[in-house]
N, C-alpha and C positions, 0 to 999 in steps of 0.2 A: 335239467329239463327246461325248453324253451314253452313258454306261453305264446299263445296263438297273436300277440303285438307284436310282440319280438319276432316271429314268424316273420309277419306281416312285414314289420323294418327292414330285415334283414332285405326281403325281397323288392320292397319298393327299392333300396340302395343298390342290389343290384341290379334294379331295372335301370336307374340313375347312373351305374357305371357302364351298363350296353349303350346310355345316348350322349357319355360324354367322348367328345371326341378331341382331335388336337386343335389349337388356335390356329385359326386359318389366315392363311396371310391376306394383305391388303387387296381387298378389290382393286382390278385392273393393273395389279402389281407385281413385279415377280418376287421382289425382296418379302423374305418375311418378317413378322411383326419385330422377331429382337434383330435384324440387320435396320429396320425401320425408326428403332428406337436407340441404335447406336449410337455411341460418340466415339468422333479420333482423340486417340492416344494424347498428344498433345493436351487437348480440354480436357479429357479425365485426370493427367497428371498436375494440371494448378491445381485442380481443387477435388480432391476424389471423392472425400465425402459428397458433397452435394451435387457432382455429375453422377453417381452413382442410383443419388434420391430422382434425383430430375429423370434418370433413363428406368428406373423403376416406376414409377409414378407414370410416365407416358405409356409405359409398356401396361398397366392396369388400367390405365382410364382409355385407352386402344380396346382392352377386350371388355370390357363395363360398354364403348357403343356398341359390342356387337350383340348384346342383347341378350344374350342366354343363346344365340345362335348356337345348335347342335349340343345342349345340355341344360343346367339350370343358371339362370346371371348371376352373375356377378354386380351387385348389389354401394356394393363400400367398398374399400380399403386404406389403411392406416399403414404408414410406417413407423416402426416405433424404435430402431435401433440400425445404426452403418456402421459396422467394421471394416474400414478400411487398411487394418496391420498387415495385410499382404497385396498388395496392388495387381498379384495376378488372382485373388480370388478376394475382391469386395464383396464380402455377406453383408445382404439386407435382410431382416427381420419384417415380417409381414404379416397384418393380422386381414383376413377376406371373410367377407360377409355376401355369402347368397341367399337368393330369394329361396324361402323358404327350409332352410338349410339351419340347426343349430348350431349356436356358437360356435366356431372352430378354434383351437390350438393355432400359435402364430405359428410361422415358417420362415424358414432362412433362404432366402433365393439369393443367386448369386451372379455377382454382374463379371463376366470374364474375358482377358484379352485375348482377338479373332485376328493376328496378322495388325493392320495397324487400327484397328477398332477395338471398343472395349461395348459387350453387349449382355443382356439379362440371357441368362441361360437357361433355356425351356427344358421344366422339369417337371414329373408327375408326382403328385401327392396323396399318399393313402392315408384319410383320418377315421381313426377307430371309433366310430361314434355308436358301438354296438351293447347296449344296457349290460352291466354284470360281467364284459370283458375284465378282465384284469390286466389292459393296457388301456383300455378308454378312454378318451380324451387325449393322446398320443398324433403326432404325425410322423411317416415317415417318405423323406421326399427321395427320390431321384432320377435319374436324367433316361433311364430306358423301360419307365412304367411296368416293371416286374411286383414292386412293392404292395406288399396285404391287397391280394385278390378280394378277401371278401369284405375289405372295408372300403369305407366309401373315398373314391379317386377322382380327383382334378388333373386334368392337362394343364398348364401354364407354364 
């Protein structure tokens, strides 16, 4: 049986997932934000860990200026882990802090090779932030925003 808070949560998060929308690309730009935040081939292969950090890191502090534009901001973010053991799928570990938003579970985003660029790959993430779930505190990301309807979802 839900209590009228939990009610209340559930519905404020989904009012939150009706105004979150995708990252919009650059004003005045056609490229969007991860062709924006790219590196060539070449740069990523000296050093993949740290091109990896660098084009993740711009690709966050890209949407941190746009303010909460079309959802709630983006606040912080930390990286806390680069697996670079496959150089077609560099996982970065990710921990994001929105305004107003409880603690989130990190996320693995993933920086992938596009022809001869290597770019952060926009992905949506549902985190179960729903009291007495028995997956709460969970994420789960992926790339065509189907993932847990009724938990609360990020584009990035």
């Amino acid at each position: 049986m839900m209590f009228k808070n939990e009610k209340f949560m559930l519905l404020l998060m989904a009012v939150f997932v009706i105004l979150c929308v995708g990252i919009a690309s650059a004003q005045g730009s056609e490229q969007s934000l991860e062709e924006l935040t790219g590196k060539s081939v070449q740069d990523v292969q000296k050093d993949p860990e740290e091109s990896a950090k660098s084009m993740v890191s711009n690709y966050f502090s890209a949407i941190m200026q746009q303010e909460g534009k079309g959802g709630a901001a983006l606040t912080d973010f930390k990286i806390t882990n680069v697996d670079s053991s496959d150089l077609s799928d560099i996982k970065v570990t990710v921990n994001l802090k929105y305004e107003n938003i409880p603690e989130l579970p990190a996320a693995n985003y993933h920086v992938i090779r596009i022809d001869n660029t290597y770019q952060v790959k926009k992905q949506f993430c549902a985190y179960d932030l729903i009291p007495n779930s028995r997956t709460h505190g969970t994420v789960n990301c992926s790339s065509s925003g189907n993932e847990g309807s009724d938990n609360f979802t990020i584009a990035n």
